[in-house]
LUMLUMTI-956222 format. One record per residue (C-alpha): residue number from 1; x, y, z; residue in one letter. Coordinates in Angstrom, 2 decimals, m for minus. Example, Ala and Ser with C-alpha at 12.3 -4.5 7.8 and 13.67 -1.06 7.14 Angstrom:
! residues 2
site seq->1 u->12.30 v->m4.50 w->7.80 type->A .
site seq->2 u->13.67 v->m1.06 w->7.14 type->S .
***
This chain:
! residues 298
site seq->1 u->m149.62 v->m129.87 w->1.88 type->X .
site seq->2 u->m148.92 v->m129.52 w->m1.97 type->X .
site seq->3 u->m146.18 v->m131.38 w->m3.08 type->X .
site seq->4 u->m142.52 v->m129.95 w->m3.25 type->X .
site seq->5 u->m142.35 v->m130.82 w->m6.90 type->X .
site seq->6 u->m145.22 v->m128.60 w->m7.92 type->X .
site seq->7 u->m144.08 v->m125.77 w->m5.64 type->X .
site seq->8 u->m140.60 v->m125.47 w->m7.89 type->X .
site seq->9 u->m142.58 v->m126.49 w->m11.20 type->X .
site seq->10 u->m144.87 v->m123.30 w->m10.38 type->X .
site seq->11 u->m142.14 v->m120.60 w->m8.82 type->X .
site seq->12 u->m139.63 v->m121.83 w->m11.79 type->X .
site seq->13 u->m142.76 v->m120.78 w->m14.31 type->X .
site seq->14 u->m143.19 v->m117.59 w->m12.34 type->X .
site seq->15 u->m139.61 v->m116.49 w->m12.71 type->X .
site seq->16 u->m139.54 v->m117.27 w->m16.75 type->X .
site seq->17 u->m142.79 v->m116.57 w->m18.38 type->X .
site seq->18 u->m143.06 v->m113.51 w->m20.52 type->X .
site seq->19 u->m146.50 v->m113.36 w->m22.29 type->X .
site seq->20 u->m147.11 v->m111.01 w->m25.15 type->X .
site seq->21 u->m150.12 v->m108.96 w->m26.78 type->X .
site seq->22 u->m153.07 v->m111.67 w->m27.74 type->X .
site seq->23 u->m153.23 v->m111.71 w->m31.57 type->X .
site seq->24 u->m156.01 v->m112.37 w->m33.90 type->X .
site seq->25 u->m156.13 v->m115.48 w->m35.10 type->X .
site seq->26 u->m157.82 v->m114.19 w->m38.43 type->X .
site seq->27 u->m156.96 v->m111.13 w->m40.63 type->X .
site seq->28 u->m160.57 v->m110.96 w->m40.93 type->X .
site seq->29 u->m163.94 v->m112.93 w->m39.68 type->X .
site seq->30 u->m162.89 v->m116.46 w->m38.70 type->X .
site seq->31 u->m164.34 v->m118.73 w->m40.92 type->X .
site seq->32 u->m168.10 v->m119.24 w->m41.14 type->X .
site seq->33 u->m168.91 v->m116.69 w->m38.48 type->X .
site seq->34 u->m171.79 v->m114.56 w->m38.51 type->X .
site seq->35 u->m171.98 v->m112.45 w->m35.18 type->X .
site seq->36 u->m174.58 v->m114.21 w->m33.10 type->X .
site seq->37 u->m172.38 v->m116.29 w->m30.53 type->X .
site seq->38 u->m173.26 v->m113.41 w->m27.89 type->X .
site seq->39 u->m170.69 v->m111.78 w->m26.07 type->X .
site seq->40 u->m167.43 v->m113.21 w->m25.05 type->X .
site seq->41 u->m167.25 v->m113.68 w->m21.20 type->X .
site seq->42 u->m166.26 v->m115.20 w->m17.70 type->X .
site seq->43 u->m169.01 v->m118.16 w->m17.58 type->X .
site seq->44 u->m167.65 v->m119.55 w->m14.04 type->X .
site seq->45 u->m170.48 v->m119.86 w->m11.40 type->X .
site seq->46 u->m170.07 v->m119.73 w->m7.71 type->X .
site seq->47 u->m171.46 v->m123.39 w->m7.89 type->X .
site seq->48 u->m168.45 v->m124.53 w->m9.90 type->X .
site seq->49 u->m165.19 v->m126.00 w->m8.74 type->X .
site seq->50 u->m161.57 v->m124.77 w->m7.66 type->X .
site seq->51 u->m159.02 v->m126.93 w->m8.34 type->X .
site seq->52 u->m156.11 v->m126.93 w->m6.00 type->X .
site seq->53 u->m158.04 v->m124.03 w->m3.81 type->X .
site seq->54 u->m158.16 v->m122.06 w->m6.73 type->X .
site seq->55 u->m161.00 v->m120.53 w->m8.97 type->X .
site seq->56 u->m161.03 v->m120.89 w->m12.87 type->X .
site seq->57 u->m161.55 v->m118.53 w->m15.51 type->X .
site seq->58 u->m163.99 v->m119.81 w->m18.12 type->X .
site seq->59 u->m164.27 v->m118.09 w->m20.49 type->X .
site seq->60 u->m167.32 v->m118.51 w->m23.02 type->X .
site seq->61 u->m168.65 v->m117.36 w->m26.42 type->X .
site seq->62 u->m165.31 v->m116.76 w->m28.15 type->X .
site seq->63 u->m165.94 v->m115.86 w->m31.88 type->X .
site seq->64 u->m162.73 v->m114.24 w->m32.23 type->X .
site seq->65 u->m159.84 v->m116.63 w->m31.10 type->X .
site seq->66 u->m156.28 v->m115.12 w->m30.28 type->X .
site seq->67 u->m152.80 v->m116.67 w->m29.75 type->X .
site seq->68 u->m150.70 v->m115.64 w->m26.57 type->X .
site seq->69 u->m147.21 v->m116.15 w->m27.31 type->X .
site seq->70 u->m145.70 v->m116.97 w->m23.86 type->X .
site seq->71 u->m140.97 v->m116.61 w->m24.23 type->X .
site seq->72 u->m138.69 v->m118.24 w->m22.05 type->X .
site seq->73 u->m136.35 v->m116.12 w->m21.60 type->X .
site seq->74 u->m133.44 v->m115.76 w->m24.43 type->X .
site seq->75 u->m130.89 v->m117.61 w->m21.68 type->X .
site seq->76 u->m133.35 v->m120.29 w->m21.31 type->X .
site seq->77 u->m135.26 v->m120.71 w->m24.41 type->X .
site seq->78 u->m134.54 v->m124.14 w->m26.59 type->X .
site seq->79 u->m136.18 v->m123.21 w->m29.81 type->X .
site seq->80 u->m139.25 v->m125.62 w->m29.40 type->X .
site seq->81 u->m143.01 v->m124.01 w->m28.96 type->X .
site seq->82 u->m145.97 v->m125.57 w->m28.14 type->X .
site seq->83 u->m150.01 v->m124.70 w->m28.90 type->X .
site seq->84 u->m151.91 v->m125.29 w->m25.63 type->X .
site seq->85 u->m155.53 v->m125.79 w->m26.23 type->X .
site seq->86 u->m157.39 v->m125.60 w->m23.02 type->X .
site seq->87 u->m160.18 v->m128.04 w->m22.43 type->X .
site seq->88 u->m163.75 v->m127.41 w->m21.75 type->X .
site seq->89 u->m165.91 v->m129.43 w->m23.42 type->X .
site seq->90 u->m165.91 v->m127.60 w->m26.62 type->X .
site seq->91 u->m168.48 v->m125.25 w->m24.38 type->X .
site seq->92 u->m166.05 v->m122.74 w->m22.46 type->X .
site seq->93 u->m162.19 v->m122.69 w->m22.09 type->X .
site seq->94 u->m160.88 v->m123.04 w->m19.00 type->X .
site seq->95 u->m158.34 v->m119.97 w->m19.95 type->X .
site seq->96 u->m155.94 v->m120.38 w->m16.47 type->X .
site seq->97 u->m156.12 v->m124.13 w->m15.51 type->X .
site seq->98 u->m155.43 v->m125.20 w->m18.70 type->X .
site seq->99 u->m154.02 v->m121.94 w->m20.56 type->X .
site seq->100 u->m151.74 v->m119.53 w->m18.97 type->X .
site seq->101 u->m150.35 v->m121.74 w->m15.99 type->X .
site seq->102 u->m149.26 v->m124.43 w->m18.67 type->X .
site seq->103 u->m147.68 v->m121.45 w->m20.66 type->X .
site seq->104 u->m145.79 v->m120.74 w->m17.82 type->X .
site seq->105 u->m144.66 v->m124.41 w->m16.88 type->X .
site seq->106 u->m143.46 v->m124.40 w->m20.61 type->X .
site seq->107 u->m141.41 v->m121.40 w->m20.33 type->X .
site seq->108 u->m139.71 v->m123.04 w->m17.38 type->X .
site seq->109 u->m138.66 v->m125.83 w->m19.33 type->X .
site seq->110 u->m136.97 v->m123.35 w->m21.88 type->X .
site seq->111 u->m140.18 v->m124.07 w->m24.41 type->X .
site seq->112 u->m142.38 v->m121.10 w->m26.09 type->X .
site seq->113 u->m146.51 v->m121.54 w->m25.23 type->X .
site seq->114 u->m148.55 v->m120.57 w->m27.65 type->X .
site seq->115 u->m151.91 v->m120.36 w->m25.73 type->X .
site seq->116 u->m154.69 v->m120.86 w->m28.52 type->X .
site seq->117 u->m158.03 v->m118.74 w->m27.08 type->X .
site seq->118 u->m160.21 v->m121.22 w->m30.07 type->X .
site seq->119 u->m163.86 v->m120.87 w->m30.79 type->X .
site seq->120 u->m166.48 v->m122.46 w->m28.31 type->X .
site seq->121 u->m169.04 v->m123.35 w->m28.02 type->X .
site seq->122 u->m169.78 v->m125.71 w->m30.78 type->X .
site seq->123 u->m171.88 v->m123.58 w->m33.49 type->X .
site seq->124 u->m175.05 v->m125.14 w->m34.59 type->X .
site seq->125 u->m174.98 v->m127.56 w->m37.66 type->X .
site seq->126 u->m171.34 v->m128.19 w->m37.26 type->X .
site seq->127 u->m169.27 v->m131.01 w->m35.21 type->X .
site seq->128 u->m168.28 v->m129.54 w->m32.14 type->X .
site seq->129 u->m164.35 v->m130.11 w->m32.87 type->X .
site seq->130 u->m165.45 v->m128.38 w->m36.46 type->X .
site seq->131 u->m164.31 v->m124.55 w->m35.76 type->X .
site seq->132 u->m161.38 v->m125.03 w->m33.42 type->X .
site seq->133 u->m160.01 v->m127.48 w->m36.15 type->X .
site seq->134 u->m160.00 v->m124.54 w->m37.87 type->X .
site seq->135 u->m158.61 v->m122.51 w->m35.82 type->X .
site seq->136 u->m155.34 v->m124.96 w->m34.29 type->X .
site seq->137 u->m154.52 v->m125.78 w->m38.30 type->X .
site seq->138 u->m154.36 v->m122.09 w->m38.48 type->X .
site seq->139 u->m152.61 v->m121.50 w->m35.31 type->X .
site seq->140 u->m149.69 v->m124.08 w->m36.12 type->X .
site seq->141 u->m149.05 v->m122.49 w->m39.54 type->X .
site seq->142 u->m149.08 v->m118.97 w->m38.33 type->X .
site seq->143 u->m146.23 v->m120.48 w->m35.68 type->X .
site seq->144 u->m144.37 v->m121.74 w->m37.94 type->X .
site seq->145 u->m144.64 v->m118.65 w->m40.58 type->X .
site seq->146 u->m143.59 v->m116.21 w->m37.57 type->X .
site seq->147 u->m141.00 v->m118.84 w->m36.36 type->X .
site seq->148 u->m137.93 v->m116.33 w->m36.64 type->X .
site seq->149 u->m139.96 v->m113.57 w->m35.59 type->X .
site seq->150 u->m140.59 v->m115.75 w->m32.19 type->X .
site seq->151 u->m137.43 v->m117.46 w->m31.95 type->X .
site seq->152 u->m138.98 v->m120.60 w->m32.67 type->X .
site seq->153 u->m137.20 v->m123.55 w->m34.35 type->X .
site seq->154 u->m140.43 v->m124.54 w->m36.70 type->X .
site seq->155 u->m139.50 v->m128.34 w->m37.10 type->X .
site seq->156 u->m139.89 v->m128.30 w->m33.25 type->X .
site seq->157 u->m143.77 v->m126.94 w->m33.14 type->X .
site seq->158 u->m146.20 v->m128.95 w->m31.05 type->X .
site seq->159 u->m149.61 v->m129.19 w->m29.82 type->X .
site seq->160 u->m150.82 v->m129.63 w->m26.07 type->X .
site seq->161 u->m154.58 v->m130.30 w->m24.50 type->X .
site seq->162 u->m156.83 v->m130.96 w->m21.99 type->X .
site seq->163 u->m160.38 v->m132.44 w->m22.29 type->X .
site seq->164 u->m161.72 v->m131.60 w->m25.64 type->X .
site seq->165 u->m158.36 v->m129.95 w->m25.77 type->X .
site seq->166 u->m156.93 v->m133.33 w->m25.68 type->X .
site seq->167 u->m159.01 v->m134.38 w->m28.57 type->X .
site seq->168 u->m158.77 v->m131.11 w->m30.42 type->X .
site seq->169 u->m154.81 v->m131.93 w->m29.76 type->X .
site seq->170 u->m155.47 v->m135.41 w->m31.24 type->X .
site seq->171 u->m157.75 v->m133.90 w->m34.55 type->X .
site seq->172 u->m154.76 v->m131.58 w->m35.39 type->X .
site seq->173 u->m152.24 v->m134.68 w->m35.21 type->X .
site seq->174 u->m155.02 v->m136.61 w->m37.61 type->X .
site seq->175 u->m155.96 v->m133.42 w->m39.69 type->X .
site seq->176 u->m153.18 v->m131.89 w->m41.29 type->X .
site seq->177 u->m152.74 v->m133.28 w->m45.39 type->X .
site seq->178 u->m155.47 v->m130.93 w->m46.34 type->X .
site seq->179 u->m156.87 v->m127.69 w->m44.32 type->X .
site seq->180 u->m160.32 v->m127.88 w->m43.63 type->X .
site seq->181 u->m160.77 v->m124.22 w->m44.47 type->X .
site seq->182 u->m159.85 v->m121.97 w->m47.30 type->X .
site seq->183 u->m156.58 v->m120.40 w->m47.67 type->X .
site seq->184 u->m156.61 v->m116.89 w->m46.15 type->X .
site seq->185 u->m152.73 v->m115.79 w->m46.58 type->X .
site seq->186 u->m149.66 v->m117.21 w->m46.95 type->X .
site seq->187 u->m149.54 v->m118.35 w->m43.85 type->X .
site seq->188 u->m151.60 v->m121.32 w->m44.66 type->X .
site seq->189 u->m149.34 v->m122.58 w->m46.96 type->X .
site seq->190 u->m146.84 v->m123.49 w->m43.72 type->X .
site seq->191 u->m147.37 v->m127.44 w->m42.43 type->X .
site seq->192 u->m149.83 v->m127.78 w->m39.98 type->X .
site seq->193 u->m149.10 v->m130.94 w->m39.05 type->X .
site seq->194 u->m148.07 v->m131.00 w->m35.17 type->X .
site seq->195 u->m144.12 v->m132.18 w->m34.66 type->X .
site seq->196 u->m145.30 v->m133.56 w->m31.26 type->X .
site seq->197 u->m148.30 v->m134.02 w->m29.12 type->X .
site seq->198 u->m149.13 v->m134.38 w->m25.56 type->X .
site seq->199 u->m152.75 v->m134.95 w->m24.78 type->X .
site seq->200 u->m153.50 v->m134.92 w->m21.12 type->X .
site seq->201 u->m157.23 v->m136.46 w->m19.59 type->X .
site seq->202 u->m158.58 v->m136.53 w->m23.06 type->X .
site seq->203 u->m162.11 v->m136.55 w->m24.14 type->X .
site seq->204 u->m163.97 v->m138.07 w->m26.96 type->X .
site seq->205 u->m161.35 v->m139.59 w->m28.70 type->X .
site seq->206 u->m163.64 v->m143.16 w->m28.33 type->X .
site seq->207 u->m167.45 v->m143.24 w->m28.48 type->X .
site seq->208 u->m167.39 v->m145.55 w->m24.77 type->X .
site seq->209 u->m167.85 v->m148.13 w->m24.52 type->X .
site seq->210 u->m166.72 v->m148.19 w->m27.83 type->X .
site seq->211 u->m163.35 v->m149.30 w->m28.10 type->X .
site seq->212 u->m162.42 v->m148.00 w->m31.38 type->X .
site seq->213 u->m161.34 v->m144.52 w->m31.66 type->X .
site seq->214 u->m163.57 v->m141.87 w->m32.59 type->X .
site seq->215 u->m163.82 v->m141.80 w->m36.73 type->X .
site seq->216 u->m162.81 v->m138.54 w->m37.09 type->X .
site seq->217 u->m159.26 v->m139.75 w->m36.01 type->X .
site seq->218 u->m157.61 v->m141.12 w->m38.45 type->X .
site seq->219 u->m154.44 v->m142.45 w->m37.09 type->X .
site seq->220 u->m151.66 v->m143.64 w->m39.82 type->X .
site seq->221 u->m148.03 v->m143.86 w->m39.58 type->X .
site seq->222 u->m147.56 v->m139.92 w->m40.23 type->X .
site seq->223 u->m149.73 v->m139.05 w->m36.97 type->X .
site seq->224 u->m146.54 v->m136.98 w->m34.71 type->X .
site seq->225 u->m145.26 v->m138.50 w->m31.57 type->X .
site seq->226 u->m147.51 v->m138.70 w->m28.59 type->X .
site seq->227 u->m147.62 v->m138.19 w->m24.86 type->X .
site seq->228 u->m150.60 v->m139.55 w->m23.00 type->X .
site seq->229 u->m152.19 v->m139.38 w->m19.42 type->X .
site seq->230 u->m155.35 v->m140.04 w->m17.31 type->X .
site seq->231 u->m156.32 v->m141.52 w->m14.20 type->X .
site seq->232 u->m158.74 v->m144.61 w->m13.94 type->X .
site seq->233 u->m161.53 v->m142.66 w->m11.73 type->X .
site seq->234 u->m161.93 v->m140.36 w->m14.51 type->X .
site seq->235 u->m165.32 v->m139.49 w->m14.86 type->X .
site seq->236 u->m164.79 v->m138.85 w->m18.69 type->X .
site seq->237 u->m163.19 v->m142.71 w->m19.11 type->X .
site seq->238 u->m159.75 v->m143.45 w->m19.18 type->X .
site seq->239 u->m160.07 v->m145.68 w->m22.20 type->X .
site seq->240 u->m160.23 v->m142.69 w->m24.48 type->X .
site seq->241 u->m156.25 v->m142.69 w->m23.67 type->X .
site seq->242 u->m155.90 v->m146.52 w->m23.25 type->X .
site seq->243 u->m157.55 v->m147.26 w->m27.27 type->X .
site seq->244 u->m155.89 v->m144.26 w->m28.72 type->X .
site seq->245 u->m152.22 v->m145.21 w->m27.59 type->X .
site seq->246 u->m153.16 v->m148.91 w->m29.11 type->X .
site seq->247 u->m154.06 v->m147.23 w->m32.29 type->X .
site seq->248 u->m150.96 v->m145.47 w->m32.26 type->X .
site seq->249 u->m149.21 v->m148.51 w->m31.26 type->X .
site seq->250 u->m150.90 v->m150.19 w->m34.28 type->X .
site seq->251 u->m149.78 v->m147.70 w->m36.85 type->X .
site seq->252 u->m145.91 v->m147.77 w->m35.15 type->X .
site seq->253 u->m146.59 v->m144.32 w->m34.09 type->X .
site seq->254 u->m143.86 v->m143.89 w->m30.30 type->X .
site seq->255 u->m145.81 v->m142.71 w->m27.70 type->X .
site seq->256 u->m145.94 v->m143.28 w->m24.58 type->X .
site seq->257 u->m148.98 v->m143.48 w->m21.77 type->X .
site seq->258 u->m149.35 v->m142.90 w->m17.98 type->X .
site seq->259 u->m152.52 v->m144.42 w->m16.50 type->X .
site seq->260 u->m152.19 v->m143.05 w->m12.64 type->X .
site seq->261 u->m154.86 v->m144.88 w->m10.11 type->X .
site seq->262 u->m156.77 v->m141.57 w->m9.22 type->X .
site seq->263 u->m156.75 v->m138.35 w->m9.82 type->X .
site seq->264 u->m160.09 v->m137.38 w->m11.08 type->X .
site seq->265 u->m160.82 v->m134.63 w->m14.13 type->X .
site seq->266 u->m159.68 v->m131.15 w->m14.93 type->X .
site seq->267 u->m156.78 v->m130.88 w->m12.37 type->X .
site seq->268 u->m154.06 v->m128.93 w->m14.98 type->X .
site seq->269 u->m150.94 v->m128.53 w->m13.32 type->X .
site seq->270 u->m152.71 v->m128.37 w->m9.92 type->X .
site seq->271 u->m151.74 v->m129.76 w->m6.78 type->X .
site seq->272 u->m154.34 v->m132.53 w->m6.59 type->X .
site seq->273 u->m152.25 v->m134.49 w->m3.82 type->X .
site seq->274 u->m151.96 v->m137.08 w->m6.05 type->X .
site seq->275 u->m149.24 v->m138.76 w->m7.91 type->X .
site seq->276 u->m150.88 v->m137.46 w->m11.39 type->X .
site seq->277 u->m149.87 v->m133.98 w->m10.09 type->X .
site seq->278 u->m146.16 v->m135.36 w->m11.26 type->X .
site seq->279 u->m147.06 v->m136.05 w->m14.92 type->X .
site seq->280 u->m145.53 v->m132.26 w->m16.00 type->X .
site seq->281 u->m141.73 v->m133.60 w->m15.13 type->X .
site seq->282 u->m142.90 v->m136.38 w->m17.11 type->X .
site seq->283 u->m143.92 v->m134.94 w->m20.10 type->X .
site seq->284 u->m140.70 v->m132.57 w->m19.76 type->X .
site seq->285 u->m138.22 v->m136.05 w->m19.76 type->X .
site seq->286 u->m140.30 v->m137.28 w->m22.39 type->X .
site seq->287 u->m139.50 v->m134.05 w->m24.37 type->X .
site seq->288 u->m136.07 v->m133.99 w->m23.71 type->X .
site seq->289 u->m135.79 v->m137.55 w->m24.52 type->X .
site seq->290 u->m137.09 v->m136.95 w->m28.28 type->X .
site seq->291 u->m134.35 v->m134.18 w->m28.47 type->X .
site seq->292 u->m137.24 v->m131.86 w->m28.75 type->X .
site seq->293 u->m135.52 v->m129.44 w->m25.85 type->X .
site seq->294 u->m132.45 v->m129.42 w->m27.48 type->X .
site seq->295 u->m130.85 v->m126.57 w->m28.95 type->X .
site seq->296 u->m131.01 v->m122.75 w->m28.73 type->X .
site seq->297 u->m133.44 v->m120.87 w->m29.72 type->X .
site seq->298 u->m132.82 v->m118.94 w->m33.23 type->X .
***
């Protein structure tokens, strides 16, 4: 039976969510391309799994990412917007799970989802975190530089992931003095530095059993505000979430962790007839705590 909670979270989302036209990420060629990714497509097989009872879109060799601007309606809408990176192991995207149903949830909670379509899978030579860097520093300036355009207030612009989402989520909120690409237009001169971040069932963000966080994260005082949450029977270790809250703790960063019992991997906003399955109302008290759901939107 899925839980009551999730049943309004969902039908709330339903009733609110307005997605637009996907836009190129890019004026041009994203950085460093050169046309032999293959062709972008579905990459699910009938082996793989259905959270909740229900398929997933994967969606593989993206070489030109998008954003998805997803409006609450103008009754509903606070001002704040948030860049949802969907995890998938820097190999696919799991587009739905992790995408356009968290877009949707957003919207319910009167916030604008900005689903980021980024570049996977890793290209050769490069980190696998290298290209989407790229492309969420570009997506949070090109928020902010359309902020009146999307009724967005942009000193309320956050980041959201799953998997390497999560740590894609976490590079953006360690990444953002310097771009790690050249200037295209003047939307690159806007901050890309993430207001807020809530990382959910991260990945990579410690080598296990390593209990120092991955060195590409460099967390210091100026790293945003942080939501975190895993289960301990996940597969992909829950102490990626338990040693990057105690850096953050260490550099007086607030955030705040939920460590739920079970729960598993790759649920989204899922009925997994667990208690993890609650963590959206969570995050949205968490939000609305920090004063980042309040006020109108422009």
């Amino acid at each position: 039976m899925r839980n009551p909670l999730t049943l309004l979270v969902l039908l709330s989302a339903i009733l609110t969510a307005r997605a637009g036209e996907p836009i190129p990420l890019w004026p041009n060629v994203a950085p460093g391309e050169k046309g032999d990714i293959g062709e972008e497509r579905d990459m699910t097989k009938p082996t793989d799994g259905s959270p909740g009872g229900k398929p997933v879109i994967r969606i593989g060799n993206v070489s030109k990412p998008t954003l998805t601007i997803y409006s609450p309606t103008p009754d509903k809408g606070t001002g704040a917007a948030v860049v949802v990176c969907p995890g998938g192991g820097y190999n696919i995207l799991a587009l739905d799970l992790e995408g356009t149903e968290v877009c949707e949830w957003l919207n319910s909670v009167g916030v604008t989802g900005v689903l980021l379509k980024y570049r996977v899978p890793a290209r050769k030579g490069m980190e696998r975190y290298a290209a989407p860097l790229q492309d969420a520093q570009r997506a949070l300036g090109l928020v902010r530089f359309h902020a009146a355009d999307w009724h967005i207030d942009p000193k309320r612009v956050g980041i959201l992931g799953f998997s390497a989402g999560g740590h894609l989520s976490a590079a953006a909120s360690t990444h953002f003095d310097k771009r790690t690409y050249d200037a295209v237009d003047d939307a690159d001169q806007a901050s890309c530095r993430p207001d807020f971040a809530v990382i959910i069932y991260p990945g990579y963000l410690v080598k296990y059993p390593d209990t120092n966080v991955s060195p590409e994260l460099t967390v210091t005082s100026n790293t945003p505000p942080t939501f975190l949450v895993q289960t301990e029977d996940d597969p992909v270790h829950v102490e990626n979430t338990i040693y990057y809250y105690l850096a953050l703790k260490g550099a007086k960063v607030p955030a705040e962790m939920h460590i739920f019992p079970n729960g598993g991997h790759g649920y989204g906003l899922r009925d997994a007839g667990k208690a993890v399955t609650t963590w959206p109302k969570l995050a949205e008290e968490w939000m609305r705590g920090r004063g980042i759901l309040d006020g109108k939107r422009p």
